[in-house]
Backbone as CSV, one residue per row, in Angstrom:
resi,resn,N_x,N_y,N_z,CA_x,CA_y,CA_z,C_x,C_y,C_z
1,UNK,20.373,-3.771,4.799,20.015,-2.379,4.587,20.769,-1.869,3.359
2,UNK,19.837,-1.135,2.643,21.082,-0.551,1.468,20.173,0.914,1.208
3,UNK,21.484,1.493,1.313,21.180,3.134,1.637,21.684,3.579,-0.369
4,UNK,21.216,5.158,-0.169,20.770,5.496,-1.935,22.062,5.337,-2.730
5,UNK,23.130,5.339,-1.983,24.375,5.257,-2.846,24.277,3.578,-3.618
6,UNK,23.854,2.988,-2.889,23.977,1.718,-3.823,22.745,1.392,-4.454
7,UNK,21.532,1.838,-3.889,20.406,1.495,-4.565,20.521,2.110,-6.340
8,UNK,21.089,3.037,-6.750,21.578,3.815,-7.764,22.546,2.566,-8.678
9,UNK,22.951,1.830,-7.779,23.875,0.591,-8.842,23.029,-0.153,-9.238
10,UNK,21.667,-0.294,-8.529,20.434,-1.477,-9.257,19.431,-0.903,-9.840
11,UNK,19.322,0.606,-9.737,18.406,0.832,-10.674,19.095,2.564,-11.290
12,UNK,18.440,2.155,-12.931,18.714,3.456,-13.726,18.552,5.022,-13.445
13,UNK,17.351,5.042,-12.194,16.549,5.816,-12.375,17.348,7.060,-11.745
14,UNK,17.584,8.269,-11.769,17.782,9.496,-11.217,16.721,10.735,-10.894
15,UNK,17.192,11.434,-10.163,16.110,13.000,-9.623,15.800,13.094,-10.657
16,UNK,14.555,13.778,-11.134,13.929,13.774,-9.648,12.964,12.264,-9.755
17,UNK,13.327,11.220,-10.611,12.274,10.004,-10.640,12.706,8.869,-9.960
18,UNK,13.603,8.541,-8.977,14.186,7.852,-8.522,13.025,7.667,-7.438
19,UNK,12.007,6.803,-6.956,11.814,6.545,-6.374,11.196,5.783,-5.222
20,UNK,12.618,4.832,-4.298,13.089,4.465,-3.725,13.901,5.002,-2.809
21,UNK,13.927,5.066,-1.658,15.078,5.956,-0.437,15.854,5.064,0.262
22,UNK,15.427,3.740,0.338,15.910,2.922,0.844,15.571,1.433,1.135
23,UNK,16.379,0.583,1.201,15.894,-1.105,1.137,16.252,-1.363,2.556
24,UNK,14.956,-1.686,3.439,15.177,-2.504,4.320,15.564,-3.501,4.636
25,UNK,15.134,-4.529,3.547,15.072,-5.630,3.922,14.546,-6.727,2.701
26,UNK,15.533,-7.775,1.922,15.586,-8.195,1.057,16.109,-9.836,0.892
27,UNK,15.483,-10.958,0.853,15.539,-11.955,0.182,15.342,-12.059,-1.098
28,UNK,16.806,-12.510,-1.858,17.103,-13.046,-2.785,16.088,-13.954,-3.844
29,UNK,15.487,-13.360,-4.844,14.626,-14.600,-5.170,13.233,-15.190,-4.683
30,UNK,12.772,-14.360,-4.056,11.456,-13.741,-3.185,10.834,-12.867,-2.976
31,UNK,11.807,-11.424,-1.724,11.469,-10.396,-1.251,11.849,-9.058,-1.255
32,UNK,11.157,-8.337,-1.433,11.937,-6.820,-0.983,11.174,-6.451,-0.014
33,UNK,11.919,-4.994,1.003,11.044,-4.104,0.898,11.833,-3.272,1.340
34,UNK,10.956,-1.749,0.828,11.750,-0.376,1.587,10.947,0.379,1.705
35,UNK,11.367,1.972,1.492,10.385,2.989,1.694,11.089,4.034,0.929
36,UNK,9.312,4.594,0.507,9.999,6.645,0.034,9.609,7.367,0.999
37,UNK,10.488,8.345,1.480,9.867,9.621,2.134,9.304,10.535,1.172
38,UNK,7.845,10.619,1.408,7.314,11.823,0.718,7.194,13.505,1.527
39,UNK,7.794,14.095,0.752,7.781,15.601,1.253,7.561,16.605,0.585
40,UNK,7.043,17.661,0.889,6.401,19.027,-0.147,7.181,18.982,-1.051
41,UNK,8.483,18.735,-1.257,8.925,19.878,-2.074,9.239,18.939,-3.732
42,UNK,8.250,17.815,-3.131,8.517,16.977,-4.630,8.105,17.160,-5.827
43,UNK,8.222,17.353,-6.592,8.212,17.969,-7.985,7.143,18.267,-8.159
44,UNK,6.070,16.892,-8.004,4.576,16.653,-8.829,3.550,17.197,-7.872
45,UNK,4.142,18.023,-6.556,3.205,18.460,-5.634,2.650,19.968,-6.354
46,UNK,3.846,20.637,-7.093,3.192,21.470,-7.307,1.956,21.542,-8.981
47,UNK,1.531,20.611,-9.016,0.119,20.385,-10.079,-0.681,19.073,-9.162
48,UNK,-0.552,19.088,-8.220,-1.603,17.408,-8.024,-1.032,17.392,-6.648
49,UNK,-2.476,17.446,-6.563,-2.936,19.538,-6.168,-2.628,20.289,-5.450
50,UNK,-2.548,22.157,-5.828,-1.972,22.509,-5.326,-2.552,23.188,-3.862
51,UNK,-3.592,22.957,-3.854,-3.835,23.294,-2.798,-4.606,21.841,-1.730
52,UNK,-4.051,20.785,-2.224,-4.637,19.322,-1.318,-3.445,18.499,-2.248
53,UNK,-1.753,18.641,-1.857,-1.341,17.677,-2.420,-1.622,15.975,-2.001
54,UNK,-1.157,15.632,-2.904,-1.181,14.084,-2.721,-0.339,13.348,-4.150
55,UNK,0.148,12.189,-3.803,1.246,11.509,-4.053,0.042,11.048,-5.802
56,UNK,0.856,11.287,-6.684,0.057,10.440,-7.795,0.066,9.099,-7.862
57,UNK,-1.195,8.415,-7.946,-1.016,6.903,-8.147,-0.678,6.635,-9.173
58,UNK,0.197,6.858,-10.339,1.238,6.369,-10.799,2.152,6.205,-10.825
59,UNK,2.590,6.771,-9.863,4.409,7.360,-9.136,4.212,6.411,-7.695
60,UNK,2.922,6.004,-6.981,2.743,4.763,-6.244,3.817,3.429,-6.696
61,UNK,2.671,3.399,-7.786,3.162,2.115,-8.963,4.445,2.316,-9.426
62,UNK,5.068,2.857,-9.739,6.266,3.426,-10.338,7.050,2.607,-8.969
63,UNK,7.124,3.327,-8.014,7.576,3.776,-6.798,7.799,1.762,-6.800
64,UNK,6.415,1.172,-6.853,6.406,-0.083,-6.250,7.747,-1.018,-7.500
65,UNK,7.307,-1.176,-8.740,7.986,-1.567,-9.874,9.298,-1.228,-9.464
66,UNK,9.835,-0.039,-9.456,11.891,0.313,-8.920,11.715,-0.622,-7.933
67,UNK,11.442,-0.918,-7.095,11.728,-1.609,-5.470,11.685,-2.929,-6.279
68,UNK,10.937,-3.811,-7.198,10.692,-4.804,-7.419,12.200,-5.156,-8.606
69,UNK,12.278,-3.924,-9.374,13.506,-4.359,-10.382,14.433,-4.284,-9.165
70,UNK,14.491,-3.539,-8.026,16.284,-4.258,-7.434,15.891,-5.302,-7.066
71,UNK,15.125,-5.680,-6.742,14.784,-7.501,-6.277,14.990,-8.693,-7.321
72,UNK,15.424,-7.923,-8.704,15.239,-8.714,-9.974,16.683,-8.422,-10.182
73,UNK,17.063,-7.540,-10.267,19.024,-7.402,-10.484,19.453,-8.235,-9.325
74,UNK,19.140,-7.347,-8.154,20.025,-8.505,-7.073,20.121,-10.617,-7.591
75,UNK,18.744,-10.789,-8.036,18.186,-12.084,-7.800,18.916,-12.763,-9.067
76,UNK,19.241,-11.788,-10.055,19.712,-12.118,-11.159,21.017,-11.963,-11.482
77,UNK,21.816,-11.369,-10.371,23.093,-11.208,-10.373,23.751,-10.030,-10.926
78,UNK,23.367,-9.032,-11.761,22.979,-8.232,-12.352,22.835,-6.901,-12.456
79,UNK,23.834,-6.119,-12.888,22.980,-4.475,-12.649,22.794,-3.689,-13.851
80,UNK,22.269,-2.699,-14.092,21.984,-2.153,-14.873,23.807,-1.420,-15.731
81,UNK,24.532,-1.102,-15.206,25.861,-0.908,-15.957,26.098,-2.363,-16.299
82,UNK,25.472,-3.823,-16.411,25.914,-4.593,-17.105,25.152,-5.017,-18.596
83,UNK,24.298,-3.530,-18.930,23.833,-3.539,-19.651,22.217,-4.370,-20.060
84,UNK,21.629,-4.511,-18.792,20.061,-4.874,-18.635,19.646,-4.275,-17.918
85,UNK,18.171,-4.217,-18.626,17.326,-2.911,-18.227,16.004,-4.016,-17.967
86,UNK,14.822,-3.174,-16.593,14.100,-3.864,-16.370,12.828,-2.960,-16.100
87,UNK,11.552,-3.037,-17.582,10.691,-2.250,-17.696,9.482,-2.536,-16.823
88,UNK,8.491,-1.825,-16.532,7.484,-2.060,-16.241,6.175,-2.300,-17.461
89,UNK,6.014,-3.752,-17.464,5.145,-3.954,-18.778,4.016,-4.375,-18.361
90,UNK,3.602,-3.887,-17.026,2.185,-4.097,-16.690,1.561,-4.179,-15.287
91,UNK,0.469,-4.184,-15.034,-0.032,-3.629,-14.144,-1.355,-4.525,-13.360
92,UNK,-1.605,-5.201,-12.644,-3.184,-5.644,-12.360,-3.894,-5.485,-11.220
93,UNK,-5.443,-5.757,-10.698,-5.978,-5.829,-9.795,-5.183,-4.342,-8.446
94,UNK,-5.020,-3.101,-9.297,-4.245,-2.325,-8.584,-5.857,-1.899,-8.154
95,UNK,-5.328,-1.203,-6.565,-6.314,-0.724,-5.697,-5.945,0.639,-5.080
96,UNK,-6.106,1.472,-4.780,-5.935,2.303,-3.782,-6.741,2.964,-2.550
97,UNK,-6.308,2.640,-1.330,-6.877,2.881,-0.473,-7.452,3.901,0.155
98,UNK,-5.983,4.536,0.123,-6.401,6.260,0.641,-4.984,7.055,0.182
99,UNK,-5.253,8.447,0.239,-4.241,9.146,-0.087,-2.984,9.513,-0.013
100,UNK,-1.483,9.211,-0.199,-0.274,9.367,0.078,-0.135,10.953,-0.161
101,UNK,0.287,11.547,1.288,0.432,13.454,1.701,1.727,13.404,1.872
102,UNK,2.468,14.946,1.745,3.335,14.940,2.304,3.942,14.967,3.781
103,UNK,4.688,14.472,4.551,5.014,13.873,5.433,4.793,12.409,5.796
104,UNK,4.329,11.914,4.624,4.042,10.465,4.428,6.013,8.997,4.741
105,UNK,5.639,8.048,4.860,6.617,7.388,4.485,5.878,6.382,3.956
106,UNK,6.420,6.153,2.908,5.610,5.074,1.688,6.266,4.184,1.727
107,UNK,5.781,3.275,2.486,7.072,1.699,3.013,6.327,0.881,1.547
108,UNK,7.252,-0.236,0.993,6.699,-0.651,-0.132,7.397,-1.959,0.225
109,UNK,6.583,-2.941,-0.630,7.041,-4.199,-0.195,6.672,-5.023,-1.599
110,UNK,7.529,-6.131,-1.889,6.871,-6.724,-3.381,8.196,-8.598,-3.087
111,UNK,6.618,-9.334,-3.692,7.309,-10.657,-3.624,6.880,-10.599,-4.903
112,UNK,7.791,-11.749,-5.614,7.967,-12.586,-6.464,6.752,-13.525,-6.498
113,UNK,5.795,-13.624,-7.805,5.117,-14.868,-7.692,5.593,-15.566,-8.807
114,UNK,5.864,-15.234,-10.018,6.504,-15.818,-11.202,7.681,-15.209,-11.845
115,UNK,8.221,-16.125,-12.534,9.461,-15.469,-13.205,9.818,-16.371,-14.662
116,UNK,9.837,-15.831,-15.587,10.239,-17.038,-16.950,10.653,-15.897,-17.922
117,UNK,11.767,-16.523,-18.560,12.601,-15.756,-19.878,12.236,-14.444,-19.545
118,UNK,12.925,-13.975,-18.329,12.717,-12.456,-18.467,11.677,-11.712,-18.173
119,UNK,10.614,-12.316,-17.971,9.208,-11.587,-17.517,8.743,-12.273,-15.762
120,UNK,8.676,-10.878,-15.204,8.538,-11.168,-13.569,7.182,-10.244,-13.239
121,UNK,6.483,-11.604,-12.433,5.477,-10.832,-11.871,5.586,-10.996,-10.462
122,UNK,5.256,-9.951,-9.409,5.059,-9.601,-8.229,3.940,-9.510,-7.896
123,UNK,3.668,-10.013,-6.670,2.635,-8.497,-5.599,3.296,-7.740,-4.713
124,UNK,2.503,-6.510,-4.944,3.031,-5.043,-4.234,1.933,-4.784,-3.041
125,UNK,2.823,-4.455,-2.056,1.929,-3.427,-1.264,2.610,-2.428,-0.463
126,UNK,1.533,-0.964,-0.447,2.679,0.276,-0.184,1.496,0.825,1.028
127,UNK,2.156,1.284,2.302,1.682,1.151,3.486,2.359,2.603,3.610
128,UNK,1.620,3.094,4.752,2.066,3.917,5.390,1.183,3.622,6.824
129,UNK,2.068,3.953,7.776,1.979,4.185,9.225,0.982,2.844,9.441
130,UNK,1.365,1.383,8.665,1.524,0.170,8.736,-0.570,-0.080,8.407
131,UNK,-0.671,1.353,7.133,-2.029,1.071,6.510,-1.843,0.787,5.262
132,UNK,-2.272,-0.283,4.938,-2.438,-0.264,3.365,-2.707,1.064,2.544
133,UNK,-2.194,1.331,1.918,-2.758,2.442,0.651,-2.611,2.224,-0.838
134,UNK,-1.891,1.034,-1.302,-2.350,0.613,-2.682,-1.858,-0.882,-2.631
135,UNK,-2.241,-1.474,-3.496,-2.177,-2.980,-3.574,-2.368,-3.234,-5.115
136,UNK,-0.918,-4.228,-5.630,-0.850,-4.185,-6.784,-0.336,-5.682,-7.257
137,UNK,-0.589,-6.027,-8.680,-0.001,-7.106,-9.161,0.790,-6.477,-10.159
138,UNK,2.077,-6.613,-9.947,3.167,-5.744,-10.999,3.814,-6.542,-12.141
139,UNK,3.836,-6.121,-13.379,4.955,-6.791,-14.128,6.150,-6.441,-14.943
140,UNK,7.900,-7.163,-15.028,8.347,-6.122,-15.392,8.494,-7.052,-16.561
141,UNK,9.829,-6.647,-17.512,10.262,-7.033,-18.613,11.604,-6.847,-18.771
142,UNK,12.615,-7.685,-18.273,14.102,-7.631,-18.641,14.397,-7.741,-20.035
143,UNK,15.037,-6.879,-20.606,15.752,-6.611,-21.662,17.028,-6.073,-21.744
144,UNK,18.267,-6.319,-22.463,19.451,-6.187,-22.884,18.918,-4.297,-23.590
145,UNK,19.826,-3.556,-22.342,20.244,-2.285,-22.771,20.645,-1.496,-23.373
């Protein structure tokens, strides 16, 4: 389990874009997974939309990519105060199912299928109340900070 105080040592990100709430559950060199709690009062609720919010599917993806770079620091020994940074340089076969609301918990999950000189690709999938709601092939890009 790793709660937000340490998730903050594997990834750059801060409020209000941080998001990740927590790692359940993580093999080294394989697996992640955790979850965001989504709730009204998140930034992007008030434009999208304001009267039918819902979670933007790019902040999905976003959401999925952070969960996948701590799976890439951990795996790599690695954190971002050691001066590597780990971008999101791409995206595939992304789907979305149905809508992420507030009172949602956006459990996210991402394995490892490749990894070479720095470029990692995953599959993602981000569930709520154990339904699919997007499905992704993610890629990042380690680079010196």
């Amino acid at each position: 389990m790793m709660y937000i105080d340490e998730i903050q040592e594997y990834l750059p990100h801060r409020f209000p874009f941080l998001l990740v709430d927590r790692v359940t559950e993580v093999e080294k060199g394989r697996f992640i997974k955790g979850f965001k709690n989504i709730t009204l009062n998140e930034h992007y609720f008030a434009g999208h939309f304001p009267n039918n919010p819902i979670m933007p599917g790019v902040l999905i993806l976003e959401a999925m990519a952070q969960l996948s770079g701590i799976l890439i620091f951990m795996t790599v020994g690695r954190k971002p105060a050691d001066g590597l940074v780990q971008y999101l340089a791409g995206s595939s076969k992304v789907r979305f199912k149905r809508p992420v609301v507030p009172g949602d918990r956006l459990t996210m999950e991402s394995t490892i299928i490749t990894g070479k000189r720095g470029i990692w690709k995953f599959e993602c999938r981000a569930l709520v109340d154990d339904e699919v709601v997007c499905v992704a092939e993610i890629m990042t890009a380690e680079r010196e900070g």
